[in-house]
OpenMM code with the backbone's topology and positions (N, CA, C; nanometers):
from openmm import Vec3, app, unit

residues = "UNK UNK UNK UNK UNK UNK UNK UNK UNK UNK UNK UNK UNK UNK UNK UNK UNK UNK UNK UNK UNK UNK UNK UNK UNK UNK UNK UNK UNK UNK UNK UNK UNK UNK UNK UNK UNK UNK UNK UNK UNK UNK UNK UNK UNK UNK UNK UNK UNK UNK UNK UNK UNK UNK UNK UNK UNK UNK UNK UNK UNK UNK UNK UNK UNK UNK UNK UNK UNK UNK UNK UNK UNK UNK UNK UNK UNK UNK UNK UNK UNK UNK UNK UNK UNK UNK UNK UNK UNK UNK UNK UNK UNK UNK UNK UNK UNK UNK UNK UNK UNK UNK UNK UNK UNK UNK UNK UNK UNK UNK UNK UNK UNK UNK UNK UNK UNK UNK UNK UNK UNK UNK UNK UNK UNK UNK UNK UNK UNK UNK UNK UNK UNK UNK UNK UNK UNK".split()
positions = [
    Vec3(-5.8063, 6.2955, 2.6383),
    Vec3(-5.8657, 6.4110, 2.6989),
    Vec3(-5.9797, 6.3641, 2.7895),
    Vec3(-5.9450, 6.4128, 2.8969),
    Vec3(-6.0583, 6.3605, 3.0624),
    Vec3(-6.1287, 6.4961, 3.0520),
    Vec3(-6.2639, 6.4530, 3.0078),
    Vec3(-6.3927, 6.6056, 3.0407),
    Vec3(-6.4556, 6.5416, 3.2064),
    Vec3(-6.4285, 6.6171, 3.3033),
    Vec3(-6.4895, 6.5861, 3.4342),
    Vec3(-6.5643, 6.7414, 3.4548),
    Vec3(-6.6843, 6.7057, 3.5123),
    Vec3(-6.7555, 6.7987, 3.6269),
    Vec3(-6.7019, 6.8462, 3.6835),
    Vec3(-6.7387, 6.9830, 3.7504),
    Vec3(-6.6675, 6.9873, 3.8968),
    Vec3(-6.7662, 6.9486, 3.9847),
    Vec3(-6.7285, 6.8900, 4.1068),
    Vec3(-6.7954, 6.7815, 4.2130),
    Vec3(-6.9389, 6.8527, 4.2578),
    Vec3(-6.9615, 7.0085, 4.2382),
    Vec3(-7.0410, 7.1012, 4.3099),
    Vec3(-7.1243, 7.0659, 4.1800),
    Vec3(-7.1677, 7.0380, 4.0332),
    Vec3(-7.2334, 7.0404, 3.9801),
    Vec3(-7.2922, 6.9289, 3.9628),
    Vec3(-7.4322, 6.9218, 3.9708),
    Vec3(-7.4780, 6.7441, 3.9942),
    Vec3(-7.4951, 6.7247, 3.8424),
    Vec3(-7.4750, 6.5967, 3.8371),
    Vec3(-7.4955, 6.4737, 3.7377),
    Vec3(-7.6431, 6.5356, 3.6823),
    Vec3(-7.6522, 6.4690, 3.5298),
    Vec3(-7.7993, 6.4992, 3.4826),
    Vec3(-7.9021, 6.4019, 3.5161),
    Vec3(-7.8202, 6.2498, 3.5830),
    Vec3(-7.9142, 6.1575, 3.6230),
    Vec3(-7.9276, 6.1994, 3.7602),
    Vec3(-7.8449, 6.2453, 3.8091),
    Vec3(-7.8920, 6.2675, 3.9908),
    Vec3(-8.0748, 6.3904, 4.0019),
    Vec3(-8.0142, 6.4844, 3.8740),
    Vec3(-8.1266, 6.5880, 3.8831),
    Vec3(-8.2461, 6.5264, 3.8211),
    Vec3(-8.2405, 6.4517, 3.7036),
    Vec3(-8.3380, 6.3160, 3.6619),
    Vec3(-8.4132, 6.2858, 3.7168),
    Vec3(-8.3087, 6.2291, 3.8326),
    Vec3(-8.3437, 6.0960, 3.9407),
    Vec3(-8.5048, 6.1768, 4.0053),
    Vec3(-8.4068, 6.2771, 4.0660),
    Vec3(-8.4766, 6.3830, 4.1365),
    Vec3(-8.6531, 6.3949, 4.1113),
    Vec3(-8.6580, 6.4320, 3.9235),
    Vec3(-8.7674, 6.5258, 3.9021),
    Vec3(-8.8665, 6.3728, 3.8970),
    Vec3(-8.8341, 6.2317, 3.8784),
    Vec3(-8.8432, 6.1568, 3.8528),
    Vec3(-8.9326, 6.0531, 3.9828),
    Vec3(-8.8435, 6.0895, 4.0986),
    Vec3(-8.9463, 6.0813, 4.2179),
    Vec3(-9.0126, 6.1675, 4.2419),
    Vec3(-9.0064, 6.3007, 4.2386),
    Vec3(-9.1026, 6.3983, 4.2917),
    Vec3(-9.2087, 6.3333, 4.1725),
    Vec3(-9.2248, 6.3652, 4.0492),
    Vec3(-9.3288, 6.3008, 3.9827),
    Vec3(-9.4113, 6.1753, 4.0367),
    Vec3(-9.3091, 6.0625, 4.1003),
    Vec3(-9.3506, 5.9493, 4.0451),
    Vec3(-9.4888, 6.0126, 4.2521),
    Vec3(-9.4122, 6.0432, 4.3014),
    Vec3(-9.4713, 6.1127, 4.4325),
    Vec3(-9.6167, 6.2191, 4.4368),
    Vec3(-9.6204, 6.2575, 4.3346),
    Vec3(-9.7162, 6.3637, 4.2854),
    Vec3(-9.8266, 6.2885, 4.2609),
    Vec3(-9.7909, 6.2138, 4.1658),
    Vec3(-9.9146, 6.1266, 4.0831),
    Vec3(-9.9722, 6.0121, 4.1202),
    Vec3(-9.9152, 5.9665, 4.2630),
    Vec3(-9.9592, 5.8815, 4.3600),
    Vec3(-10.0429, 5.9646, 4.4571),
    Vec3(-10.0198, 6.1000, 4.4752),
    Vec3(-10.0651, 6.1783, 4.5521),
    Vec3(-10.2198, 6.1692, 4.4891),
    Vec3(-10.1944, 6.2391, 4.3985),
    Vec3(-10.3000, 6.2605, 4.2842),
    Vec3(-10.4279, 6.1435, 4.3166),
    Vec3(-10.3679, 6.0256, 4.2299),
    Vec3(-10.4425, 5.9128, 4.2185),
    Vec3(-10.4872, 5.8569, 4.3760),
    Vec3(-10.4358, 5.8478, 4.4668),
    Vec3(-10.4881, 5.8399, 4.5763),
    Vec3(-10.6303, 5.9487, 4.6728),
    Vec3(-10.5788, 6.0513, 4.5948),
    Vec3(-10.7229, 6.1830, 4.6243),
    Vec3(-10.8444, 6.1456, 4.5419),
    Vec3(-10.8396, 6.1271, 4.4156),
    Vec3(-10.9438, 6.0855, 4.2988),
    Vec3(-11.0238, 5.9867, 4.3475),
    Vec3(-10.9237, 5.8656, 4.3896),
    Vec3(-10.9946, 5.7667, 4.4220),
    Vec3(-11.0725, 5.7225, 4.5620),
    Vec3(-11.0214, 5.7867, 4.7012),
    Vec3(-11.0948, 5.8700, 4.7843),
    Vec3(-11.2234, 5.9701, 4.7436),
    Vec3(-11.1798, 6.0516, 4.6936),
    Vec3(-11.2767, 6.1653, 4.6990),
    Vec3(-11.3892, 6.1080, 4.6321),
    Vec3(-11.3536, 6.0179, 4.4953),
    Vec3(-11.4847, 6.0228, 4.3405),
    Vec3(-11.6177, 6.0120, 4.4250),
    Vec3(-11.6981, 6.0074, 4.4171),
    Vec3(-11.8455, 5.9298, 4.4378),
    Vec3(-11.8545, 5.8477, 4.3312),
    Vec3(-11.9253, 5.7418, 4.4305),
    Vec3(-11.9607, 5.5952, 4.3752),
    Vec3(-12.0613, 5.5799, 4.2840),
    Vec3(-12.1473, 5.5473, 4.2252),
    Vec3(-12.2344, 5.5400, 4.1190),
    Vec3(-12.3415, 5.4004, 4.2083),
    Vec3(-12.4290, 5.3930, 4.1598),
    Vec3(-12.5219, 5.2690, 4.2427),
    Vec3(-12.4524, 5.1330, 4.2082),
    Vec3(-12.3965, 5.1570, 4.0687),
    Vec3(-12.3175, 4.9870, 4.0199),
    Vec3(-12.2041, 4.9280, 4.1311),
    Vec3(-12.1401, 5.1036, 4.1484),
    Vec3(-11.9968, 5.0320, 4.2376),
    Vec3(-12.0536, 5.0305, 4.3561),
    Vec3(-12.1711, 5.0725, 4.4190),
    Vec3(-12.1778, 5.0591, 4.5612),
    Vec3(-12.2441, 4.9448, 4.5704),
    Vec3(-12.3244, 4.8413, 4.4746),
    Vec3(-12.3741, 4.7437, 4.5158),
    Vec3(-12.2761, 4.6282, 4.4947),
    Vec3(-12.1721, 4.6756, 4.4562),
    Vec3(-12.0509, 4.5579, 4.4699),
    Vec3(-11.9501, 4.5620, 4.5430),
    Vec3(-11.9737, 4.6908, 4.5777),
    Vec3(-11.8871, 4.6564, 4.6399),
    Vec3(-11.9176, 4.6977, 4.8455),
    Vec3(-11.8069, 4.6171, 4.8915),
    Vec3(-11.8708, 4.6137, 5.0095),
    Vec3(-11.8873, 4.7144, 5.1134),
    Vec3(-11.7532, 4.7859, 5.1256),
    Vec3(-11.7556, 4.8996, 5.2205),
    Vec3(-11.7279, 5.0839, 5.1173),
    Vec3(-11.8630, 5.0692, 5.0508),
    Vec3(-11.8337, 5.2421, 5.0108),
    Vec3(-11.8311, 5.3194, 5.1118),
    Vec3(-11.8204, 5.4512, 5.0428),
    Vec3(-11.8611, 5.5310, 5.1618),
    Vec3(-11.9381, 5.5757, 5.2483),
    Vec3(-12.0696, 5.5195, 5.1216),
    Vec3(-12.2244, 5.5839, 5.1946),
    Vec3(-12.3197, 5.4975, 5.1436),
    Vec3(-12.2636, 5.3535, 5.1864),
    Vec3(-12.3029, 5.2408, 5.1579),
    Vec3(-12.4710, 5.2445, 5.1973),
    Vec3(-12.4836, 5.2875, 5.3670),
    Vec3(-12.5710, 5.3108, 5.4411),
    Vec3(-12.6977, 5.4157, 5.3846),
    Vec3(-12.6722, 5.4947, 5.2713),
    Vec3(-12.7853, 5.6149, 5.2249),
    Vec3(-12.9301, 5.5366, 5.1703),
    Vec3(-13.0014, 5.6595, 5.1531),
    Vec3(-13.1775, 5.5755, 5.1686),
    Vec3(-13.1055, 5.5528, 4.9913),
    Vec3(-13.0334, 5.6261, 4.9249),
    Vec3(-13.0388, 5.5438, 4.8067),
    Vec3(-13.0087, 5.4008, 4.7953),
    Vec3(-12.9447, 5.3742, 4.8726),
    Vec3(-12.8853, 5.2177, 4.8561),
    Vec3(-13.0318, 5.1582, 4.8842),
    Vec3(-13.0974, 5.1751, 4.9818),
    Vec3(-13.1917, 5.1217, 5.0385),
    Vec3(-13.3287, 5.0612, 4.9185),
    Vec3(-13.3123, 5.2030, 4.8011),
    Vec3(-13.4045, 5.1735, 4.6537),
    Vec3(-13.3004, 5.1038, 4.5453),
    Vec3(-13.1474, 5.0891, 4.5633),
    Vec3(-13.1015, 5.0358, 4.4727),
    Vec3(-13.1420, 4.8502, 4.4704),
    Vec3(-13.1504, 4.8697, 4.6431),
    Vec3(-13.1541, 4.6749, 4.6383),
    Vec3(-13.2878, 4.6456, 4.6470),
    Vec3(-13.3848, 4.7160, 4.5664),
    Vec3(-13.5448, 4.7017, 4.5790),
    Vec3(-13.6138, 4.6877, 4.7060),
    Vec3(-13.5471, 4.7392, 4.7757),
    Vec3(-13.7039, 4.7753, 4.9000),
    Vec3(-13.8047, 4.8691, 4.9223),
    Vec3(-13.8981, 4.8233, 4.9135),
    Vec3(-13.9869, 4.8652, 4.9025),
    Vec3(-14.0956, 4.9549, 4.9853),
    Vec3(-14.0662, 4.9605, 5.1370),
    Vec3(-14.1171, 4.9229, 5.2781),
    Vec3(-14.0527, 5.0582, 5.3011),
    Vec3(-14.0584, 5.0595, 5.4344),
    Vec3(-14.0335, 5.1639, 5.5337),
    Vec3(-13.8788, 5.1417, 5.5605),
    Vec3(-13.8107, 5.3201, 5.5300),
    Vec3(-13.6679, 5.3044, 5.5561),
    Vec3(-13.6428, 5.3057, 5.6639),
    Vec3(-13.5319, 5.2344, 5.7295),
    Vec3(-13.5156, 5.2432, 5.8872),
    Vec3(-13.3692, 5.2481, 5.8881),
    Vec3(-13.2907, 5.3194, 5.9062),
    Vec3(-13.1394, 5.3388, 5.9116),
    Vec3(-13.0966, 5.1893, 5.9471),
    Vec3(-13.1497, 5.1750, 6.0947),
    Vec3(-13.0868, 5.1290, 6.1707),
    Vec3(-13.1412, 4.9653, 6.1545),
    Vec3(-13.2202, 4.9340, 6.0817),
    Vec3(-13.2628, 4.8079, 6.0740),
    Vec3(-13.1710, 4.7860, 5.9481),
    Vec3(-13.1584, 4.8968, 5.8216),
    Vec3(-13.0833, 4.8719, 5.7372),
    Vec3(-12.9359, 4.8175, 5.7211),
    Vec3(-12.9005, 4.9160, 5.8679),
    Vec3(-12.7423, 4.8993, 5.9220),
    Vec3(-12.7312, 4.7243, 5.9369),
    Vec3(-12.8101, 4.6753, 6.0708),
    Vec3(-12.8206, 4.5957, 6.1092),
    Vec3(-12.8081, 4.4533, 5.9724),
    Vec3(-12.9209, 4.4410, 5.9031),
    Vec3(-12.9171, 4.3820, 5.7651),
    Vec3(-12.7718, 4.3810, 5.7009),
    Vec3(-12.7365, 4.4951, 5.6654),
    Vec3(-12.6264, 4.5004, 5.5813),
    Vec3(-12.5020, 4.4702, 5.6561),
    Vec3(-12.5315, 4.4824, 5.7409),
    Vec3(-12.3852, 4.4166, 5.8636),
    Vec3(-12.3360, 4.2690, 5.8219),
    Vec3(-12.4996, 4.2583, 5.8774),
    Vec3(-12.4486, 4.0600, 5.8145),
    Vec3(-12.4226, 4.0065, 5.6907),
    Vec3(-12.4574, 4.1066, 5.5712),
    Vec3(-12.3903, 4.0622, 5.4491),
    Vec3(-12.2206, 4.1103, 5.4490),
    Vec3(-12.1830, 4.2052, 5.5197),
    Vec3(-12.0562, 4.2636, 5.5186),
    Vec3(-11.9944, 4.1064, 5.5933),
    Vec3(-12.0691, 4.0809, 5.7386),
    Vec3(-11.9616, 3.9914, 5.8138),
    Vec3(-11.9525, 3.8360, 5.7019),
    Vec3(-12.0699, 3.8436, 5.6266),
    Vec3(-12.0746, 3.7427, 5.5501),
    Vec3(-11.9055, 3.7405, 5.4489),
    Vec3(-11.9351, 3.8634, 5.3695),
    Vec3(-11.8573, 3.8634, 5.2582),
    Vec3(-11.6844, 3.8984, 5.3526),
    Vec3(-11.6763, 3.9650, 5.4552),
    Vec3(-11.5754, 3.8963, 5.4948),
    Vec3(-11.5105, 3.7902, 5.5330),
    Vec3(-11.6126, 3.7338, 5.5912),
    Vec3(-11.5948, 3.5673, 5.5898),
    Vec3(-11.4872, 3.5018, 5.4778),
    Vec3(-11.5387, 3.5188, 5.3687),
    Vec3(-11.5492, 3.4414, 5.2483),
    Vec3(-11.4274, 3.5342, 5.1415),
    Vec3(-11.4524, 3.6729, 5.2177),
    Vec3(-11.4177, 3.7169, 5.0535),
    Vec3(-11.4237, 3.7230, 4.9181),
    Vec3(-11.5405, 3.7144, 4.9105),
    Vec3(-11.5649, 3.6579, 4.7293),
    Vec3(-11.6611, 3.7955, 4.7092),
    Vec3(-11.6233, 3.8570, 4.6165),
    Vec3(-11.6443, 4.0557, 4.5599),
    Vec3(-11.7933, 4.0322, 4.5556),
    Vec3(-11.8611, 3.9409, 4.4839),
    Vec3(-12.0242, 3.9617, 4.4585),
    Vec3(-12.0985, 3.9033, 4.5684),
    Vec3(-12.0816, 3.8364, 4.6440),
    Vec3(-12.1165, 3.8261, 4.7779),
    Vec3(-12.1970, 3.8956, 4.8830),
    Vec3(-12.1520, 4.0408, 4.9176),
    Vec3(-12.1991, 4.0934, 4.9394),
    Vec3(-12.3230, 4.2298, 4.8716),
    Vec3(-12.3399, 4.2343, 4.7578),
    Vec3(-12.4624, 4.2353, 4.6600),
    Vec3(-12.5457, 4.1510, 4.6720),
    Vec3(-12.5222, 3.9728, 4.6584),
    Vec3(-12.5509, 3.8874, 4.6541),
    Vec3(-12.6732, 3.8752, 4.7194),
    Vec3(-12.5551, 3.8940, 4.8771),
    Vec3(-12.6379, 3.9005, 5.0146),
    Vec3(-12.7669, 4.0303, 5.0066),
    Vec3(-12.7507, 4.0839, 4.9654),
    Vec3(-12.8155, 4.2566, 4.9717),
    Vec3(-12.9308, 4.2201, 4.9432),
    Vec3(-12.9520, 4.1586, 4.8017),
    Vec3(-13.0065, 4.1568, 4.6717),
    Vec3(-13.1597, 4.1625, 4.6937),
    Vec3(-13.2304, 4.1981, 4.6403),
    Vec3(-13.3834, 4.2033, 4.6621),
    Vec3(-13.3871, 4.2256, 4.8045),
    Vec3(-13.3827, 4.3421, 4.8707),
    Vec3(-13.3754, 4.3699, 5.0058),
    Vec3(-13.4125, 4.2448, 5.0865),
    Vec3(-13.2476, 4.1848, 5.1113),
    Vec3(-13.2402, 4.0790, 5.1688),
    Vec3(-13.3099, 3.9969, 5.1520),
    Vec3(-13.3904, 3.9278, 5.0965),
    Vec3(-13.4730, 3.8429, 5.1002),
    Vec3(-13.4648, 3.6833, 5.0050),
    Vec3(-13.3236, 3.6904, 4.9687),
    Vec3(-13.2322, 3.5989, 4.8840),
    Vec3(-13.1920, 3.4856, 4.9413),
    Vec3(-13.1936, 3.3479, 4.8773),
    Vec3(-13.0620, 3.2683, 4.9566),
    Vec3(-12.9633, 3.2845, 4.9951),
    Vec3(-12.8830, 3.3816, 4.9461),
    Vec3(-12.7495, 3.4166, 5.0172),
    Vec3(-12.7610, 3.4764, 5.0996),
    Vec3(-12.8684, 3.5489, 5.1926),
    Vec3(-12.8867, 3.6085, 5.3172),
    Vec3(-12.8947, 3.4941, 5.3713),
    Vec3(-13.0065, 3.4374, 5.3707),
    Vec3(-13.0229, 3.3015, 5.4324),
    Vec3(-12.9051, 3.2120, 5.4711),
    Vec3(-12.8238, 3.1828, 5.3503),
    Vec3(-12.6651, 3.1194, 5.4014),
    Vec3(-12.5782, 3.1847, 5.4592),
    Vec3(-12.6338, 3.3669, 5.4651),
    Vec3(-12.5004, 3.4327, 5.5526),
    Vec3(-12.5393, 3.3811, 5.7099),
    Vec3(-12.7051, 3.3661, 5.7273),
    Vec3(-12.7388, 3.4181, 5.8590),
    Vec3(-12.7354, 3.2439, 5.8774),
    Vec3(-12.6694, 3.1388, 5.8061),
    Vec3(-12.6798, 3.0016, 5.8914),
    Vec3(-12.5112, 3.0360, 5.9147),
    Vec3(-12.4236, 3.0786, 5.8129),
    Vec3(-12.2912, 3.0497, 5.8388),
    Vec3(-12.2830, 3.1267, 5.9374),
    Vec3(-12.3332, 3.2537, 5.9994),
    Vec3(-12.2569, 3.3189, 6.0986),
    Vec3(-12.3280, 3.2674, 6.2027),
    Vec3(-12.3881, 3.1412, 6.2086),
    Vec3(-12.5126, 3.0758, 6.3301),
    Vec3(-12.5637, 3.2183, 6.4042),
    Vec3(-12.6689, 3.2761, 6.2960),
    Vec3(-12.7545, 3.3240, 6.3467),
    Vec3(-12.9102, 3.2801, 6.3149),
    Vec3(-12.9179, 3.1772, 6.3148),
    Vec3(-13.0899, 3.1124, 6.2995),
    Vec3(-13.1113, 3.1635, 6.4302),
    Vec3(-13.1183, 3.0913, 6.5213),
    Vec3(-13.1633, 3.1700, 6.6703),
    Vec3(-13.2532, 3.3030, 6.6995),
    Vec3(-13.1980, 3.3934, 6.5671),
    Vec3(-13.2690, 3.5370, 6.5718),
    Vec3(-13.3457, 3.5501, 6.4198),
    Vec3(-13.3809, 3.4320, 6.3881),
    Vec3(-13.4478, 3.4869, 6.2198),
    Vec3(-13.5719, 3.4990, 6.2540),
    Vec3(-13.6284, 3.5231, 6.3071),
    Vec3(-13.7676, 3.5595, 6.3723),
    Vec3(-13.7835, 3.7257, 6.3514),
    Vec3(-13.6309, 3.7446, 6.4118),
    Vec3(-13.6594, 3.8841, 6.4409),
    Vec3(-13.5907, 3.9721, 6.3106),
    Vec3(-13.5197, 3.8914, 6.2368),
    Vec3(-13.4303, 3.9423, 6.0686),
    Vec3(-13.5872, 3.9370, 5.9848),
    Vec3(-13.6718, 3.7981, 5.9814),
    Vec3(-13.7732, 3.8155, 5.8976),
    Vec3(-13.8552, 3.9588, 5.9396),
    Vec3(-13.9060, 4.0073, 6.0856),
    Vec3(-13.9895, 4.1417, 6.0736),
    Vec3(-13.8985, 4.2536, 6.0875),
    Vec3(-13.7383, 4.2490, 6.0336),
    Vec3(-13.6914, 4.3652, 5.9939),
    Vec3(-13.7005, 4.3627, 5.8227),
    Vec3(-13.6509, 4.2748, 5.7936),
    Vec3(-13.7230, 4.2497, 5.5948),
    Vec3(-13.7985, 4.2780, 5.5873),
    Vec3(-13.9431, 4.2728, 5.6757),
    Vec3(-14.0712, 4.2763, 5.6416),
    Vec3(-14.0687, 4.4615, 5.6458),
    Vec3(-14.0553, 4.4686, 5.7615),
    Vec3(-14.0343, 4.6650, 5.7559),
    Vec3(-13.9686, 4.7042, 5.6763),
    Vec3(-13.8758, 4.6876, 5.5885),
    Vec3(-13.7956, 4.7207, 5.4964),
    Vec3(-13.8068, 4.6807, 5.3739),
    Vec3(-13.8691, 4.5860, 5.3301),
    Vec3(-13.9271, 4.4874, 5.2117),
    Vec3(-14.0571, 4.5219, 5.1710),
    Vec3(-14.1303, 4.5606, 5.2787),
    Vec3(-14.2814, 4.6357, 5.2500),
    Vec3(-14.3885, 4.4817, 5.2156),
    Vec3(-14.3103, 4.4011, 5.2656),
    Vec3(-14.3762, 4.2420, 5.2104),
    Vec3(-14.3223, 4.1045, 5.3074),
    Vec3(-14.4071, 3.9967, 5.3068),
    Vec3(-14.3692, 3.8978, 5.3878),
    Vec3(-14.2520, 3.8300, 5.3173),
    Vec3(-14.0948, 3.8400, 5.4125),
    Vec3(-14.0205, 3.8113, 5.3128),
    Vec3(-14.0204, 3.6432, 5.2577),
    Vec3(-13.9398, 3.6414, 5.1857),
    Vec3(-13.9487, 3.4518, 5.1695),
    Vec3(-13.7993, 3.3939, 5.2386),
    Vec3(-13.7541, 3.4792, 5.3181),
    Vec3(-13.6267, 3.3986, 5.3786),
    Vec3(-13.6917, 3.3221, 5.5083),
] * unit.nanometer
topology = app.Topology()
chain = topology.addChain("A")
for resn in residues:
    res = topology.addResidue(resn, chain)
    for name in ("N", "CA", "C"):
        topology.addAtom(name, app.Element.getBySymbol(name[0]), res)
């Protein structure tokens, strides 16, 4: 005895299949919004390199500065730890670089590897405006 379908009624794996991608489609949807949307906490933004609002005066008190906020001196600073840690790629790197509002050896080795000595004249009196102190780089 042959039990067959008729051809118009789908299989229970075809309809399976079906609910099986739309799911697997949903929950990628999902997890891709969460992880966009969340806000960062001060831990994940100092490790990591490009948050979203990497640039806010909070970041500016997370990496201890002390001094006068300046967007744009901040931008500037944090650029070169970004071009640093792209360089290199290595995750703590750019914290590294950050760390005690800039005023670390690893700023110092970002701004020889990207041969910018030439301008540390002018990086030390943006630390200094932003550091609230004579930096030690």
């Amino acid at each position: 005895m042959n039990h067959r379908f008729p051809s118009t009624v789908p299989s229970a794996f075809a309809v399976w299949g079906g609910f099986v991608w739309l799911f697997i489609l949903v929950t990628s949807l999902a997890m891709m919004q969460t992880t966009f949307c969340k806000p960062t906490s001060s831990l994940e933004s100092s490790s990591m390199p490009l948050t979203f609002h990497h640039l806010a005066k909070r970041s500016f008190f997370d990496i201890e500065c002390k001094g006068v906020y300046d967007k744009s001196i901040f931008a500037r600073l944090d650029r070169i730890c970004e071009d640093c840690y792209n360089l290199f790629r290595e995750p703590e790197l750019h914290s590294l670089c950050r760390r005690n509002c800039f005023t670390t050896d690893y700023f110092k080795g970002c701004l020889d590897v990207l041969q910018l000595q030439d301008e540390m004249e002018q990086f030390q009196l943006m630390i200094k405006h932003l550091h609230g102190a004579e930096p030690g780089v």
